[in-house]
MARKE-789469 format. One record per atom (N, C-alpha, C): x, y, z; residue in one letter. Coordinates in steps of 0.02 Angstrom, whole numbers. Layout:
BEGIN
NODE      c1      c2      c3  resn
NODE       X       Y       Z     A
...
END
This chain:
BEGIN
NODE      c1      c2      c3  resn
NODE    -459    -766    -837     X
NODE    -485    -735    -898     X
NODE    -533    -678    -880     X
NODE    -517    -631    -913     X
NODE    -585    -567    -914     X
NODE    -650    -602    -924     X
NODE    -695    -564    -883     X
NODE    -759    -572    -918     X
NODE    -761    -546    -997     X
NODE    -828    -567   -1027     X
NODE    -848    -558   -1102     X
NODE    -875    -475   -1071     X
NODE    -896    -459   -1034     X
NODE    -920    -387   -1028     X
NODE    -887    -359    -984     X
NODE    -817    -362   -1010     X
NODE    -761    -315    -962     X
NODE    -748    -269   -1010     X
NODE    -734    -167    -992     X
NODE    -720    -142   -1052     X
NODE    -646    -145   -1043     X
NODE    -647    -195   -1111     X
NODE    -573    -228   -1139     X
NODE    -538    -137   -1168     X
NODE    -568     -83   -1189     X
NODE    -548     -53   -1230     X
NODE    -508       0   -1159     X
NODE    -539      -2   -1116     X
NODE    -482      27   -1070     X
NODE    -426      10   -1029     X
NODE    -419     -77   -1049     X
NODE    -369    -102   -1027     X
NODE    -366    -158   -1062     X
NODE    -333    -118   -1131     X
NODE    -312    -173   -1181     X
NODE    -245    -226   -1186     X
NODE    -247    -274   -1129     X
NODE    -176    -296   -1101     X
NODE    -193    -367   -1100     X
NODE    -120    -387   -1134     X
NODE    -139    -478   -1145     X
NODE    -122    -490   -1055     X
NODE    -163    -563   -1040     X
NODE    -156    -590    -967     X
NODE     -93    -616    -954     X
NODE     -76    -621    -895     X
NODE     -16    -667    -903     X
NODE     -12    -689    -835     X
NODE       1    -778    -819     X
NODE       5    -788    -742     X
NODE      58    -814    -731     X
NODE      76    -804    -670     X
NODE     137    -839    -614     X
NODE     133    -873    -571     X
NODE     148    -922    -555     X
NODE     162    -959    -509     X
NODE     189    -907    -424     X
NODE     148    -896    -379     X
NODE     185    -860    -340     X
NODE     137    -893    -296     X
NODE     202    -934    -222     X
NODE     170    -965    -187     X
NODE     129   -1025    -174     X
NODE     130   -1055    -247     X
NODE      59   -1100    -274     X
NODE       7   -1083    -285     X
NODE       5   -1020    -316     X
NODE     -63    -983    -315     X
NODE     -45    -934    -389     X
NODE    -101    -926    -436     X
NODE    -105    -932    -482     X
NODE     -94    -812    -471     X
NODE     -52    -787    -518     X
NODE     -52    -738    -501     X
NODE     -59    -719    -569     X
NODE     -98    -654    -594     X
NODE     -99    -624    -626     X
NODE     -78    -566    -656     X
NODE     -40    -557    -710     X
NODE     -25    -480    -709     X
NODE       7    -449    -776     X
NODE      17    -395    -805     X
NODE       7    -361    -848     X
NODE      81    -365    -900     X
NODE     124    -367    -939     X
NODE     186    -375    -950     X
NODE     199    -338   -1022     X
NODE     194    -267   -1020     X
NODE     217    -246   -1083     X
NODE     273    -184   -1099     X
NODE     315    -184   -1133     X
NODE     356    -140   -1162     X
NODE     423    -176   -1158     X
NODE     473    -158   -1164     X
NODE     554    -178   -1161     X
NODE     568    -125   -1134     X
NODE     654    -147   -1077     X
NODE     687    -125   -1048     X
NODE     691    -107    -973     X
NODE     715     -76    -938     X
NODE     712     -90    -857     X
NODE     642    -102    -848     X
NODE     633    -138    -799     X
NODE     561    -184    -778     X
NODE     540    -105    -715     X
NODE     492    -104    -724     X
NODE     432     -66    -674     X
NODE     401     -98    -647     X
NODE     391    -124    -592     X
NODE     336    -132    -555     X
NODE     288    -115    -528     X
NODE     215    -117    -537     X
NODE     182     -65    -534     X
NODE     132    -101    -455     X
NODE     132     -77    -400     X
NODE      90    -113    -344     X
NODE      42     -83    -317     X
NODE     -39    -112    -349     X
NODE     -98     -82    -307     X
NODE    -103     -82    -262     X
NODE    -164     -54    -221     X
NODE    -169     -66    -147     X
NODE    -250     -91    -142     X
NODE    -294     -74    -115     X
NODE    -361     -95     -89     X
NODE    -394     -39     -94     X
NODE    -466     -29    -137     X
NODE    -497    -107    -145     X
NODE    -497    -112    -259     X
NODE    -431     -97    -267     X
NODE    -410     -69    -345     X
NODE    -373    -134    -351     X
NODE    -354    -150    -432     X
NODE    -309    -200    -449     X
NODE    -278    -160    -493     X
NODE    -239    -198    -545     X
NODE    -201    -173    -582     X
NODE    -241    -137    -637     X
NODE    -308    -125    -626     X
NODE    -330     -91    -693     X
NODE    -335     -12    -651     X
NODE    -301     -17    -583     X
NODE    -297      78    -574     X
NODE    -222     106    -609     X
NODE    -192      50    -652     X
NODE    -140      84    -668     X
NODE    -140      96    -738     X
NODE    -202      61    -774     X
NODE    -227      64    -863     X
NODE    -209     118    -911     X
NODE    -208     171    -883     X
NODE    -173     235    -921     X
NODE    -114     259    -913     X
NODE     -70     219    -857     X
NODE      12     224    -866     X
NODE      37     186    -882     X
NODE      16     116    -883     X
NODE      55      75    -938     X
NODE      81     103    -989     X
NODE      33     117   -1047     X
NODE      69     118   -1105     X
NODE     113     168   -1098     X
NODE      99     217   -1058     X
NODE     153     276   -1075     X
NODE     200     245   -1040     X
NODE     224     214   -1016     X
NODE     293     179    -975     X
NODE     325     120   -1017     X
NODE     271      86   -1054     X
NODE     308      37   -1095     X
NODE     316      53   -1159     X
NODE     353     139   -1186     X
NODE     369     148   -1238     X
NODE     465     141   -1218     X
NODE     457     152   -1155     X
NODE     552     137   -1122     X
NODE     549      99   -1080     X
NODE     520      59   -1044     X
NODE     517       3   -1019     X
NODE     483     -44   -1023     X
NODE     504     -91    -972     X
NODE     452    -152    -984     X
NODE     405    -156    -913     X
NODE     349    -137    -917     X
NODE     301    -123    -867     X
NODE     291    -210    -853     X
NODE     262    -208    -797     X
NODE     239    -266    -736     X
NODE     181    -231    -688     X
NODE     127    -236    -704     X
NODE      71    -237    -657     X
NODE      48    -301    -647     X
NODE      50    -320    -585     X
NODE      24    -379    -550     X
NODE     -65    -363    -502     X
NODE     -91    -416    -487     X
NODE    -147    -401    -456     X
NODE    -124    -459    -377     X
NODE    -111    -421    -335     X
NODE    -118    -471    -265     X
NODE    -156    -530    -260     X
NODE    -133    -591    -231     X
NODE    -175    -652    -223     X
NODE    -237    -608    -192     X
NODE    -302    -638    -198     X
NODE    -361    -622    -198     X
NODE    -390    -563    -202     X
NODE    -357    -544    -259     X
NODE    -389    -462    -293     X
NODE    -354    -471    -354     X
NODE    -404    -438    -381     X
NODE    -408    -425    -471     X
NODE    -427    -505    -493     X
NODE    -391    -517    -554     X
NODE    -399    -578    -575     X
NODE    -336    -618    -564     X
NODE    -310    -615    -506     X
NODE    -276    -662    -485     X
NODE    -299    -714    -446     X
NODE    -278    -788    -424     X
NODE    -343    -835    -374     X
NODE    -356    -796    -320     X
NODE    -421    -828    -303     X
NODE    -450    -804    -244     X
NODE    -472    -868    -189     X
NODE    -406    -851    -149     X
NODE    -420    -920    -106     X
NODE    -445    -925     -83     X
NODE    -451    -954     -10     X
NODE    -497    -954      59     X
NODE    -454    -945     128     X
NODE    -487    -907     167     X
NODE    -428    -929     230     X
NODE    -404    -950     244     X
NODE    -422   -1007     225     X
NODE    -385   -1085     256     X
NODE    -324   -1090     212     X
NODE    -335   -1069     140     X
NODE    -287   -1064      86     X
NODE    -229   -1026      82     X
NODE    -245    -966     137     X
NODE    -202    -897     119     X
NODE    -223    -868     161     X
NODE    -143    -833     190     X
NODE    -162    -782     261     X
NODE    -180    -716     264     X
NODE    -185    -701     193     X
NODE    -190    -642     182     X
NODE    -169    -580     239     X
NODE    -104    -589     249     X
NODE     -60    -548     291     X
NODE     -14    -495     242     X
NODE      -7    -435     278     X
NODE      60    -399     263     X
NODE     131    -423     241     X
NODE     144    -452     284     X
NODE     198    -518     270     X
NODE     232    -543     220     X
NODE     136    -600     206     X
NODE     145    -636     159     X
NODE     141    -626      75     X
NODE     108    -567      82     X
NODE     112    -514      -2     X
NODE     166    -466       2     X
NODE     231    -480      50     X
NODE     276    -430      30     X
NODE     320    -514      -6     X
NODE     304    -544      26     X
NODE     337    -634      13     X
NODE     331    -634     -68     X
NODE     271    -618     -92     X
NODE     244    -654    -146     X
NODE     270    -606    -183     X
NODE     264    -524    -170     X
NODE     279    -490    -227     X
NODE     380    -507    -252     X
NODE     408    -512    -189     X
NODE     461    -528    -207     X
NODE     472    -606    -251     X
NODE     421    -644    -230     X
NODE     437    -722    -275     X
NODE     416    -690    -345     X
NODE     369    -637    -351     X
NODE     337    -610    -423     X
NODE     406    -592    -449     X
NODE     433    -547    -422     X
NODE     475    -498    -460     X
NODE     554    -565    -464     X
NODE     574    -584    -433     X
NODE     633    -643    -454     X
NODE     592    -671    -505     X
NODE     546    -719    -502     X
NODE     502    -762    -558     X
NODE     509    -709    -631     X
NODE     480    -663    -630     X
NODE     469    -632    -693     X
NODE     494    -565    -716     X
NODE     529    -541    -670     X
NODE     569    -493    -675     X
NODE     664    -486    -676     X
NODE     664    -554    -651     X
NODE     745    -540    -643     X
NODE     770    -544    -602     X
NODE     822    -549    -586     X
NODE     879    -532    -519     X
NODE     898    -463    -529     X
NODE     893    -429    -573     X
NODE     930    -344    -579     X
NODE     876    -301    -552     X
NODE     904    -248    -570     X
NODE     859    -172    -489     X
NODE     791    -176    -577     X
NODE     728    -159    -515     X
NODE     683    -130    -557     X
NODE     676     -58    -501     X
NODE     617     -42    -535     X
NODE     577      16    -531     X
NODE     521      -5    -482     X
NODE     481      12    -421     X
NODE     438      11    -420     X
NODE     377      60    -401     X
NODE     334      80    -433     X
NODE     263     122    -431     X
NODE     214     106    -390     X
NODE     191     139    -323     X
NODE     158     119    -252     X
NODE     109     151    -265     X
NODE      62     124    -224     X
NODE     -14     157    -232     X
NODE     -51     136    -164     X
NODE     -67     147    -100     X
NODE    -104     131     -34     X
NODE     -75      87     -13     X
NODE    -109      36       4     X
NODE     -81     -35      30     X
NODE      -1     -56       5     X
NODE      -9     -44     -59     X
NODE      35     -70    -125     X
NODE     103     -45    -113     X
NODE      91      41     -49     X
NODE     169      61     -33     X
NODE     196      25      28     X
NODE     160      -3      70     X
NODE     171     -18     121     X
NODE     209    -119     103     X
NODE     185    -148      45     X
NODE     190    -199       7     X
NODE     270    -188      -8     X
NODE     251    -140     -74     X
NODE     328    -134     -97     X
NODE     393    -110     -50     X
NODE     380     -62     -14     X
NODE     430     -27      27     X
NODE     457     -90      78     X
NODE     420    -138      72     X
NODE     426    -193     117     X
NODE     477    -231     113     X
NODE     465    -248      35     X
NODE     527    -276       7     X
NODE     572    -230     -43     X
NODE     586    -178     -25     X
NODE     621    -121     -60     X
NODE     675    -116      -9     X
NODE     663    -112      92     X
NODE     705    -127     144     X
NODE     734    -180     133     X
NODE     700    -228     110     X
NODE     751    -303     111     X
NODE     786    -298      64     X
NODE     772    -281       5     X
NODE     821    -292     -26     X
NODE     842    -215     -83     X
NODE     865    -173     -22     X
NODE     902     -88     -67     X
NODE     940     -93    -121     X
NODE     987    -158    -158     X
NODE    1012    -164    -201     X
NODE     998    -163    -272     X
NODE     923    -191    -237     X
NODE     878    -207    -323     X
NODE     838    -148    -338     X
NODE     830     -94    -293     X
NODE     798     -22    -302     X
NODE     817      30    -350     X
NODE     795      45    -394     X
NODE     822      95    -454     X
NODE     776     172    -431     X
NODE     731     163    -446     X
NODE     688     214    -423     X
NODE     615     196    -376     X
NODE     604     234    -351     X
NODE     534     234    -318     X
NODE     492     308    -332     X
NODE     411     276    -336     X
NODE     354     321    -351     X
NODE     314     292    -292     X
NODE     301     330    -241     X
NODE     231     333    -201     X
NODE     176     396    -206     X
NODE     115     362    -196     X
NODE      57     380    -230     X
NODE      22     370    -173     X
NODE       4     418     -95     X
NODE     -54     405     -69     X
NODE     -52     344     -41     X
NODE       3     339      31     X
NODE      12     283      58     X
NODE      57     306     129     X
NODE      69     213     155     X
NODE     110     236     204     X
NODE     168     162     209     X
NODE     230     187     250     X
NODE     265     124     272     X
NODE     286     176     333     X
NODE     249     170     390     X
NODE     258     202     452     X
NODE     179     193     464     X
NODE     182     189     545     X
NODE     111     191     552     X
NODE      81     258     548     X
NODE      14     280     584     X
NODE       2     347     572     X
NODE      54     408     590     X
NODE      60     448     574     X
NODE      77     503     595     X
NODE      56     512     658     X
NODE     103     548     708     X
NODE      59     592     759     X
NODE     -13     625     764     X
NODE     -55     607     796     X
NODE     -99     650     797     X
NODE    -166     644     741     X
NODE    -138     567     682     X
NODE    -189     515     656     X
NODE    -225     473     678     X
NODE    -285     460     680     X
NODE    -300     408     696     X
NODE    -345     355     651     X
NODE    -362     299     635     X
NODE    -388     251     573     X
NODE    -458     288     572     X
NODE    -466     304     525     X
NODE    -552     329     505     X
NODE    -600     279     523     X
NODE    -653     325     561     X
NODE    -709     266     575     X
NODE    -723     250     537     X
NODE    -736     247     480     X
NODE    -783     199     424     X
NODE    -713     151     416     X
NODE    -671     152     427     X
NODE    -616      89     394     X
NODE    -621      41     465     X
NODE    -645      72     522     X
NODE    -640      18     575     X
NODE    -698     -15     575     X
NODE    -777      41     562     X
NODE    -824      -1     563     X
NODE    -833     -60     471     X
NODE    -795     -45     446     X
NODE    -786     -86     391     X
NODE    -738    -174     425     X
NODE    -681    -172     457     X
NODE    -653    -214     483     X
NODE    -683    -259     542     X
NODE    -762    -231     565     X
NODE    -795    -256     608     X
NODE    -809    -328     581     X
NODE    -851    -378     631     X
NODE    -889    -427     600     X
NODE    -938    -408     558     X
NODE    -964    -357     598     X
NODE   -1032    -340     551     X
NODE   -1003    -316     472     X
NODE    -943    -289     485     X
NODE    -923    -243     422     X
NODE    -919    -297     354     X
NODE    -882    -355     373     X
NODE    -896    -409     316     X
NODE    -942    -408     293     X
NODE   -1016    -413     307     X
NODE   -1074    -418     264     X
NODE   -1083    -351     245     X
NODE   -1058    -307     247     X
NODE   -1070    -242     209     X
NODE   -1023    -253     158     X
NODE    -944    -259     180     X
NODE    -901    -256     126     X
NODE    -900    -319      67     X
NODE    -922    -380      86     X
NODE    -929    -424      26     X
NODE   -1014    -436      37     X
NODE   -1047    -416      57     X
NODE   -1117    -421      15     X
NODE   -1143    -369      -4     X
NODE   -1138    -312      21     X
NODE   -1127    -253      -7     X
NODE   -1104    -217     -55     X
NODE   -1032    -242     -85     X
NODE    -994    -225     -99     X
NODE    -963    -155     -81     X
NODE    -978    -145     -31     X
NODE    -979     -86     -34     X
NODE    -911     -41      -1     X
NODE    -856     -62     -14     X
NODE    -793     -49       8     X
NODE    -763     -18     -79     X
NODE    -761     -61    -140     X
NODE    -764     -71    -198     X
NODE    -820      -8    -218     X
NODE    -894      -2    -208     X
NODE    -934      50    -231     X
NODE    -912     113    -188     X
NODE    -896     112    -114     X
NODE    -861     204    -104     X
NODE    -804     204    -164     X
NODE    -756     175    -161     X
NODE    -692     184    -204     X
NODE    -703     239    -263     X
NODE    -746     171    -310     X
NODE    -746     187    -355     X
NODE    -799     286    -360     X
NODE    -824     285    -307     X
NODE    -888     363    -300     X
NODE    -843     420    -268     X
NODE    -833     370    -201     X
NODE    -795     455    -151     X
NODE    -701     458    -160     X
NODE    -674     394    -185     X
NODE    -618     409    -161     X
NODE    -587     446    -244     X
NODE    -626     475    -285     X
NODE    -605     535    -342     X
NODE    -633     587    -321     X
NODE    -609     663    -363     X
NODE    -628     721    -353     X
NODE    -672     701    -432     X
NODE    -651     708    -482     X
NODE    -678     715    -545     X
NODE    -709     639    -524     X
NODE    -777     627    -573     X
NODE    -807     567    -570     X
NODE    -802     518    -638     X
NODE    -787     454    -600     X
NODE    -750     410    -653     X
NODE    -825     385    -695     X
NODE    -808     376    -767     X
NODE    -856     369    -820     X
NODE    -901     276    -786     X
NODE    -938     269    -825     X
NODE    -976     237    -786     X
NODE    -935     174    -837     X
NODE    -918     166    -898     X
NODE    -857      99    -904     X
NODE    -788     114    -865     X
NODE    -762     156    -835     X
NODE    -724     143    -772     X
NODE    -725     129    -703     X
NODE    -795     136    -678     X
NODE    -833     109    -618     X
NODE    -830      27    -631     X
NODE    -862      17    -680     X
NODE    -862     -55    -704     X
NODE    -806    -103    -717     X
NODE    -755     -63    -743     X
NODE    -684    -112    -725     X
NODE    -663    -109    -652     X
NODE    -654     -81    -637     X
NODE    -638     -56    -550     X
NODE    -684    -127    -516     X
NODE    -745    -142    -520     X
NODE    -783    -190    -489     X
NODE    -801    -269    -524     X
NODE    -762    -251    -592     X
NODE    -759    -314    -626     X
NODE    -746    -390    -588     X
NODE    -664    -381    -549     X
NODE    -658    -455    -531     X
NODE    -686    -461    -461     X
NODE    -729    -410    -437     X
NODE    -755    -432    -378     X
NODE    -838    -441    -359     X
NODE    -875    -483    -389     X
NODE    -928    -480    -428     X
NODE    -969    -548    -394     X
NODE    -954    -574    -323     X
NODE    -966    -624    -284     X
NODE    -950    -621    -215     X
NODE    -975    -630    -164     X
NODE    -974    -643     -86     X
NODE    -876    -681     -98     X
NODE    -888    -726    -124     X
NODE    -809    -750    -107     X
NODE    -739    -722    -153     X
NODE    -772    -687    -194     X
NODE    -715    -653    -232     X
NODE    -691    -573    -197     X
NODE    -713    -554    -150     X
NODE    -729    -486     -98     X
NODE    -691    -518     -42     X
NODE    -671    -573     -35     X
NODE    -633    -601      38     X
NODE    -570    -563      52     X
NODE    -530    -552     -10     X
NODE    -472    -510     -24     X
NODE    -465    -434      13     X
NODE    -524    -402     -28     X
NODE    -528    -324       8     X
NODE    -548    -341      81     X
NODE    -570    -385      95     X
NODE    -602    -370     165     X
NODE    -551    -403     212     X
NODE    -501    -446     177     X
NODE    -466    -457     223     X
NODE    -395    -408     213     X
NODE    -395    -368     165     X
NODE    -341    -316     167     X
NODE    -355    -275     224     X
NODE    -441    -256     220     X
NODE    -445    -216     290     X
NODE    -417    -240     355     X
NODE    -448    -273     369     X
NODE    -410    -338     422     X
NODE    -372    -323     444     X
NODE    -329    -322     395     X
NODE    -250    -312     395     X
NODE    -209    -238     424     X
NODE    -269    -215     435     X
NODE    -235    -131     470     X
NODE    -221    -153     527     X
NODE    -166    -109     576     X
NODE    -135    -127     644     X
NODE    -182     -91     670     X
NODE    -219     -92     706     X
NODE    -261     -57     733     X
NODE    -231     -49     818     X
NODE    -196    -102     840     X
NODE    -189    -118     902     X
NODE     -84    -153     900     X
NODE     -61    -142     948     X
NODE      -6    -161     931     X
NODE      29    -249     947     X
NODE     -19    -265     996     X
NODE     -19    -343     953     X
NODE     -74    -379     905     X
NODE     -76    -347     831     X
NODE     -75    -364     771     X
NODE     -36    -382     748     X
NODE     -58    -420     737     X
NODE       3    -452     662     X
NODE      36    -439     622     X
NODE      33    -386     617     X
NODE      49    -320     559     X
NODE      86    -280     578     X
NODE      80    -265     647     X
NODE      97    -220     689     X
NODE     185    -191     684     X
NODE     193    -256     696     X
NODE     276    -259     688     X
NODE     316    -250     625     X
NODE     279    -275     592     X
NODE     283    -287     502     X
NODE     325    -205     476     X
NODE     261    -168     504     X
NODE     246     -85     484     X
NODE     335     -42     530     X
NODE     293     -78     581     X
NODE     370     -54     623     X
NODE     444     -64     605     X
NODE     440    -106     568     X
NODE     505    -138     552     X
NODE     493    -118     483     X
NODE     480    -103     438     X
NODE     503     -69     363     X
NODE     494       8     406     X
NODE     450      50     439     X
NODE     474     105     449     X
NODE     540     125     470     X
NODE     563      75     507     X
NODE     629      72     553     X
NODE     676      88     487     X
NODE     677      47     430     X
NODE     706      18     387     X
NODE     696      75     300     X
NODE     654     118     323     X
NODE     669     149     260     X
NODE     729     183     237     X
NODE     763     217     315     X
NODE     844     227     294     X
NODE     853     217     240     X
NODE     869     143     249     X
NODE     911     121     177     X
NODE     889      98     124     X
NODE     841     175     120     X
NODE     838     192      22     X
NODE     838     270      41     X
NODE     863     303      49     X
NODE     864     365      72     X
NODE     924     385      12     X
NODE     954     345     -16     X
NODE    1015     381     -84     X
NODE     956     367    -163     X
NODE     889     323    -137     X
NODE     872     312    -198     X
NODE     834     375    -239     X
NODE     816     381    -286     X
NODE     783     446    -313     X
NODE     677     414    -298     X
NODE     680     447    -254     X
NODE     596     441    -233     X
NODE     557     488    -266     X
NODE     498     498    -310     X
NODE     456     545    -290     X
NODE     384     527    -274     X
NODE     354     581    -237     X
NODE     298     587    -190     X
NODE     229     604    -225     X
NODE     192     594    -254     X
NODE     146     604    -292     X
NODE      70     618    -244     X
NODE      45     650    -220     X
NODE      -6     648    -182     X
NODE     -61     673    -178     X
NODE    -132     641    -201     X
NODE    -195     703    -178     X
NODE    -215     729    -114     X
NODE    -214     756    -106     X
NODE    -195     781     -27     X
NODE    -271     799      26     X
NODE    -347     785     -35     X
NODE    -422     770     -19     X
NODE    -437     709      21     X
NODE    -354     652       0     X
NODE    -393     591      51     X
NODE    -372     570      90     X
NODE    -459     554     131     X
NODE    -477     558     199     X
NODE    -429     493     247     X
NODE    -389     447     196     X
NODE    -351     393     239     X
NODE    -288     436     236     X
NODE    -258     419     188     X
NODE    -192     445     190     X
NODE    -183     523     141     X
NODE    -201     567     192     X
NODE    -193     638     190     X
NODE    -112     674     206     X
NODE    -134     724     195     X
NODE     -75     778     196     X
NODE     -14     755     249     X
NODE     -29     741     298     X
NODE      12     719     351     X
NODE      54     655     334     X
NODE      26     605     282     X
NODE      67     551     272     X
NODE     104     585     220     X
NODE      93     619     183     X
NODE     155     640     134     X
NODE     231     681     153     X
NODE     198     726     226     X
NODE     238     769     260     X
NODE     278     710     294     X
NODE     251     644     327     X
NODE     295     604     352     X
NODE     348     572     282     X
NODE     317     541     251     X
NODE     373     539     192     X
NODE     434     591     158     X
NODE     400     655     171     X
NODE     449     706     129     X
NODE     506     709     217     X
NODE     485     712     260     X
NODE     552     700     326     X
NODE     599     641     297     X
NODE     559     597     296     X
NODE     600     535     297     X
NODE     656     519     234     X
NODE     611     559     172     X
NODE     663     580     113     X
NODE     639     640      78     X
NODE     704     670     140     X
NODE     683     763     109     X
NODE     725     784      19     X
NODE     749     719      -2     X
NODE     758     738     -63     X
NODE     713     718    -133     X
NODE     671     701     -96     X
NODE     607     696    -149     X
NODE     582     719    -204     X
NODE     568     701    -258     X
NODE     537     749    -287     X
NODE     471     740    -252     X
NODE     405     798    -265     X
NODE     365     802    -238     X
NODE     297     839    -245     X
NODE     251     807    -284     X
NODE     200     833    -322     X
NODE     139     838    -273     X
NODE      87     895    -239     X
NODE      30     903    -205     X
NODE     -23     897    -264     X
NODE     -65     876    -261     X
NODE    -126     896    -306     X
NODE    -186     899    -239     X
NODE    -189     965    -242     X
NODE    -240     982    -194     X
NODE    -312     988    -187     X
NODE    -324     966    -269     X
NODE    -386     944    -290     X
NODE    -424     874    -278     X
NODE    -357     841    -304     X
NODE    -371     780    -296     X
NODE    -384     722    -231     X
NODE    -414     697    -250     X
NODE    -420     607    -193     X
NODE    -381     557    -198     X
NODE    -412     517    -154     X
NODE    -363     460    -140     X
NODE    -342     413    -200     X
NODE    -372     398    -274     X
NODE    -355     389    -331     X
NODE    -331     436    -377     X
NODE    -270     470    -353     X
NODE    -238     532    -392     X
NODE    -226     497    -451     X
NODE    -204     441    -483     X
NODE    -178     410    -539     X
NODE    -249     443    -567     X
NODE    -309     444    -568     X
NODE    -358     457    -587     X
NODE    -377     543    -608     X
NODE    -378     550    -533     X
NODE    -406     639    -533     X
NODE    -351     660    -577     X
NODE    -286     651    -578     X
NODE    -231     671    -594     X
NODE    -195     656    -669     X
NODE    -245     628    -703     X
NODE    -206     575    -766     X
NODE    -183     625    -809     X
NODE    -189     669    -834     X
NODE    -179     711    -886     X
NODE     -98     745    -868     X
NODE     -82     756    -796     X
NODE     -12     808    -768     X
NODE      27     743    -754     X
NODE       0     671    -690     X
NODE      33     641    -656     X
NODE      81     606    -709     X
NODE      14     576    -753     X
NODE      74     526    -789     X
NODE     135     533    -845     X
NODE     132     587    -853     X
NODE     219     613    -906     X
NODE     256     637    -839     X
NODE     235     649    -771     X
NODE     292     663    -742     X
NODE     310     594    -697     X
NODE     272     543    -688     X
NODE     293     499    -682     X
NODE     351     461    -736     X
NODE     316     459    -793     X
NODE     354     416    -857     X
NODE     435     470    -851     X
NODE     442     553    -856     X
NODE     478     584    -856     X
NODE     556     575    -792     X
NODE     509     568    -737     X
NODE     566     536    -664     X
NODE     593     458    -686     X
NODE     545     432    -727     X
NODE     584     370    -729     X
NODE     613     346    -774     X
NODE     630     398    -838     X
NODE     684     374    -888     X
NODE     738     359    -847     X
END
C-alpha cells in the first residue's frame, strides 16, 4: 500500500500484486490491448514511468512492475533473495507469463531495467513485438569505459552506510541524474518506498550487482545476452537517449545503434540519465507513436 503522504496525484494508479517467485510483486495495470511492459532500473521504480502510462494505455494495456526489493514490491533479506541479474530476468519473465500472457508484448527499458529485459527478450525473440531503450546497457562497457568512481565507491562496504543510511544513491538520482530539476512532490515519490535502512537493501544490492571484475556473477550473465542480442536484430528497436549521463553516456548508445543500425534513434543532448523526465514533453508521443 502507498503511504497516506504519497503524491497520489502524480501517480494516480490502482496497486496490483503478483505472485513472482513467492514474493509479493507489485505493479501498475492499465489500458486494453497489446500488453507493454514497462522495466525500471536503479535507484527509480515504476513511478519513473508516471507520465507515460496514461499516454500508452489509451491503445494498450500498460504493465509497470517494481523489482523485488524496490518500489513497493517486498523487500526481502539476503537470506531471502539473491538479488542477482539472473534472478530478476527469472522473475520478470514469471511476471510477464503470470499477468501478461503467452503472446509477444512490448517492452520499455530504462538502466538496469535494459539489461533485465533484453535478458529475457534473448530467451525468448518470439514474444518480442517492439523494443524502447532509454539510457542503458546489455553489453558490458564499451571500449575505452570504465565504471564511474562514485558507483564503485558506492558498491564498497563503506558505501552501504552511505547508500542505505544515507540514502544517498536515491537523493543524487533524484538532484544530479536530471538536467531540468524535478518539483519537490516528484523528489518525494522517487524516495517514497525507500524510507528505512532495510527498505534501501534493493538499490544497494543492485549496485552490487555491477561486473566489475570477470568472475562476478553477473559477469557472464552480461556476456551472454550481449552475445545474444542478434536475435532481435529484425525487431523494430528505438534508442531514446540523454546523452549528459555520466553512467551510460554517448558511447553506450553508439554501441547499441552498431548492434541495431536500424533503429530508430532519438539524442537529447540536453538531457540526463532520467530522459523520461528531462524529456517528457518530445519523448513520450514519440514513444506512444513507435508503438502503435
Amino acid at each position: 500500500m502507498l503511504p497516506e503522504d504519497f503524491p497520489s496525484e502524480l501517480y494516480p494508479f490502482s496497486s496490483h500484486r503478483a505472485e513472482v517467485g513467492g514474493l509479493a510483486m507489485h505493479y501498475v495495470d492499465e489500458g486494453e490491448g497489446t500488453p507493454v511492459v514497462l522495466v525500471h532500473g536503479n535507484p527509480t521504480w515504476s513511478f519513473y514511468f508516471r507520465n507515460l502510462i496514461p499516454e500508452l494505455a489509451t491503445d494498450h494495456r500498460v504493465l509497470a512492475m517494481d523489482h523485488i526489493g524496490m518500489g513497493f514490491s517486498a523487500h526481502p533479506t539476503r537470506d531471502e533473495y539473491p538479488f542477482s541479474l539472473e534472478r530478476r530476468i527469472a522473475d520478470l519473465g514469471e511476471f510477464i507469463d503470470t499477468v501478461a500472457g503467452d503472446g509477444q508484448v512490448d517492452l520499455v527499458m530504462h538502466d538496469w531495467g535494459g539489461a533485465i529485459g533484453l535478458g529475457w527478450a534473448v530467451d525468448n525473440p518470439d514474444r518480442i513485438r517492439k523494443l524502447v531503450i532509454m539510457n542503458s546497457a546489455g553489453f558490458h562497457p564499451p571500449d575505452g569505459q570504465r565504471i564511474p568512481a562514485a558507483l564503485l565507491a558506492a558498491r564498497s562496504a563503506g558505501g552501504e552506510t552511505v547508500v542505505r543510511g544515507a540514502n544517498a544513491f536515491v537523493e543524487g538520482a533524484v538532484r544530479i541524474a536530471v538536467t531540468t530539476a524535478l518539483s519537490r512532490e516528484e523528489r518525494r515519490g522517487y524516495r517514497a518506498p525507500y524510507f528505512s535502512w532495510k527498505r534501501r537493501l534493493g538499490v544497494y544490492e543492485f549496485v552490487k550487482d555491477i561486473p566489475v571484475t570477470a568472475d562476478h556473477r553477473t559477469h557472464d550473465v552480461i556476456a551472454r545476452i550481449s552475445e545474444n542480442l542478434k536475435l532481435l536484430e529484425d525487431k523494430p528497436v528505438m534508442l531514446a537517449w540523454g546523452t549528459k549521463d555520466f553512467v551510460f553516456n554517448a558511447d553506450y548508445l553508439d554501441e547499441f545503434v552498431r548492434r541495431f543500425p536500424e533503429a530508430e534513434v532519438v539524442r537529447y543532448g540536453a538531457a540526463n540519465h532520467l530522459v523520461l523526465d528531462d524529456e517528457r514533453a518530445d519523448l513520450i508521443p514519440r514513444i506512444a507513436t513507435f508503438l502503435q
